[in-house]
C-alpha positions as MATLAB code, in Angstrom:
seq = 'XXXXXXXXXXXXXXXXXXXXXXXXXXXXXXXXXXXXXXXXXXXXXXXXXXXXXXXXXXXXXXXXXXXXXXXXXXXXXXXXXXXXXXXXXXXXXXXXXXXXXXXXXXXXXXXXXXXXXXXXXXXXXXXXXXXXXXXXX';
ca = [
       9.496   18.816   16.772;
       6.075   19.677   18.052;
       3.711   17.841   16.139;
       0.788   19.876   13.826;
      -1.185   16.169   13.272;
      -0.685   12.493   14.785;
      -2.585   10.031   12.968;
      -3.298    6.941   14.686;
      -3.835    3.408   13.239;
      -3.782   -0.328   14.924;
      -2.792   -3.108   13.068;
      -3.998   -6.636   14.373;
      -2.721  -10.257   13.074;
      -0.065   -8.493   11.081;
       0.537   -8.968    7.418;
      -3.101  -11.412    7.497;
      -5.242   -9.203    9.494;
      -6.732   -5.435    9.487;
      -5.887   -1.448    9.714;
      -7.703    0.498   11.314;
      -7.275    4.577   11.943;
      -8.650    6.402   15.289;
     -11.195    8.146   13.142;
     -12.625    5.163   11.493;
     -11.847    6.568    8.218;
      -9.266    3.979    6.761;
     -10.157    0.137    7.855;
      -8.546   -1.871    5.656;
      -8.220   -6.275    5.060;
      -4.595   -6.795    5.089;
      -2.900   -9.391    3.340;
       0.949  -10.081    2.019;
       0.981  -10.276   -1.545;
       1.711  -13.620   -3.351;
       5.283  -13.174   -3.837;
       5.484  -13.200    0.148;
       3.712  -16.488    0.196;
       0.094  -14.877    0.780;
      -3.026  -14.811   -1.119;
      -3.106  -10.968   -1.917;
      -6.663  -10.739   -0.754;
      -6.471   -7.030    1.117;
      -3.877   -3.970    0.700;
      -0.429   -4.675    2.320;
       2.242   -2.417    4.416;
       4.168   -1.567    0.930;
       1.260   -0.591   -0.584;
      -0.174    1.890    2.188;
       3.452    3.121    2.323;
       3.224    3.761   -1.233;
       0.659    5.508   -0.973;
       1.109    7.600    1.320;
       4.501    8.463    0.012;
       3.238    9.247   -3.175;
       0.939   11.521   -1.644;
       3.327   13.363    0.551;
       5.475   13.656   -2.334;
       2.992   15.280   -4.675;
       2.149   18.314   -1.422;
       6.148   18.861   -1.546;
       6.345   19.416   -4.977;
       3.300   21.694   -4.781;
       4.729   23.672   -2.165;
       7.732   24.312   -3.525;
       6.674   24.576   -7.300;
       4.076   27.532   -5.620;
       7.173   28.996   -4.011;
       9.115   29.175   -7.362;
       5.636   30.530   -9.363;
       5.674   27.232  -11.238;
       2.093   25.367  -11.917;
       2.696   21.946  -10.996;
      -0.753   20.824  -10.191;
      -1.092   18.598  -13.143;
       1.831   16.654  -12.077;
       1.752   12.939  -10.890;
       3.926   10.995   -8.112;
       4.028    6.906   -8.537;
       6.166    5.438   -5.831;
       7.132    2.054   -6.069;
       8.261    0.567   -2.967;
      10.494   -3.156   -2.997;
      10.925   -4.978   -0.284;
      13.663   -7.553   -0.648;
      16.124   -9.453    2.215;
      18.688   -7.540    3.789;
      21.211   -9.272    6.304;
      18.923  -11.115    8.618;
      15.789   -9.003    8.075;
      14.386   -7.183    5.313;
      14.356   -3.880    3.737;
      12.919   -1.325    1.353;
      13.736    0.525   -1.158;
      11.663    3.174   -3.065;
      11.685    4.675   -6.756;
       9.637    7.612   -7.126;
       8.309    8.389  -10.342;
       7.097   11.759  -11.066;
       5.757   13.025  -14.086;
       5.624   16.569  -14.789;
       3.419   18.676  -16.746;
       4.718   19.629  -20.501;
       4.617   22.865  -19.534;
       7.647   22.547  -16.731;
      11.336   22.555  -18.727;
      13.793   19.520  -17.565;
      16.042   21.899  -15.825;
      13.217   23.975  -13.953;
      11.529   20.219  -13.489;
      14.653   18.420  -11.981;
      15.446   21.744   -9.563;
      11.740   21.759   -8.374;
      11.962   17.480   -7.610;
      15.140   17.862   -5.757;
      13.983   20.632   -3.555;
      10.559   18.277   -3.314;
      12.715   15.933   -1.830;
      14.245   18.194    0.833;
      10.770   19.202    2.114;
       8.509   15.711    2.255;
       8.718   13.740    5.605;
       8.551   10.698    4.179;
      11.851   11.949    2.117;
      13.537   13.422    5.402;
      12.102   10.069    7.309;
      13.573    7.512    4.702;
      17.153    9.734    4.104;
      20.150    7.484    4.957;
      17.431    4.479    5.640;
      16.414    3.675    2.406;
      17.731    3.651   -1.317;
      15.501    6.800   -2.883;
      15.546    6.756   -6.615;
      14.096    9.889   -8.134;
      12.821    9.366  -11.891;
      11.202   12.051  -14.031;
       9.238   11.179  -16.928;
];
């Protein structure tokens, strides 16, 4: 694959420290939440990957909801991303919530998510990885 963007960010001190990107544009206190024994003072790696899911998500959908002539640009992508133990490590696991616009039928909104998930990177990334629950409200 040749590459259309890299973005660049250093971590220091891990889970307790800062993000920063190349550009300067995301610097960011990091902190594990409570329920990892921290004191949830800054964003976390589940959160940014959240995020940025979400996000990725919600361009998919676009592009293939403009492909099929279907307005989707009202619609909303919440991803929730667990992490839990698994073995001797840990893991993840994402649900990804995605509410439609009342305009988009079930069947038309279902075939549109699908495909979404076919297309996003963080979908094609996280395939065979991670458990990927796809919820449509």
């Amino acid at each position: 694959m040749d590459a259309l963007y890299t973005a660049v960010a250093t971590a220091t001190h891990g889970r307790e420290g800062r993000a920063v990107s190349s550009d300067g544009t995301l610097d960011l206190a990091l902190a594990a939440p409570p329920e990892l024994g921290g004191n949830g003072q800054g964003t976390n790696p589940e959160q940014l990957f959240a995020a940025g899911y979400a996000a990725c998500f919600g361009s998919a959908l676009g592009l293939v909801g403009r492909q099929a002539k279907v307005d989707v640009t009202d619609a909303a992508v919440t991803a929730e991303v667990g992490i839990g133990k698994q073995g001797e490590g840990f893991g993840l696991k994402v649900t990804l919530r995605v509410e439609l616009p009342e305009t988009v039928d079930e069947a038309t909104g279902r075939k549109l998510v699908e495909q979404a998930h076919q297309v996003c990177p963080y979908s094609n990334a996280t395939r065979g990885n991670i458990d990927v629950d796809l919820v449509i409200e």
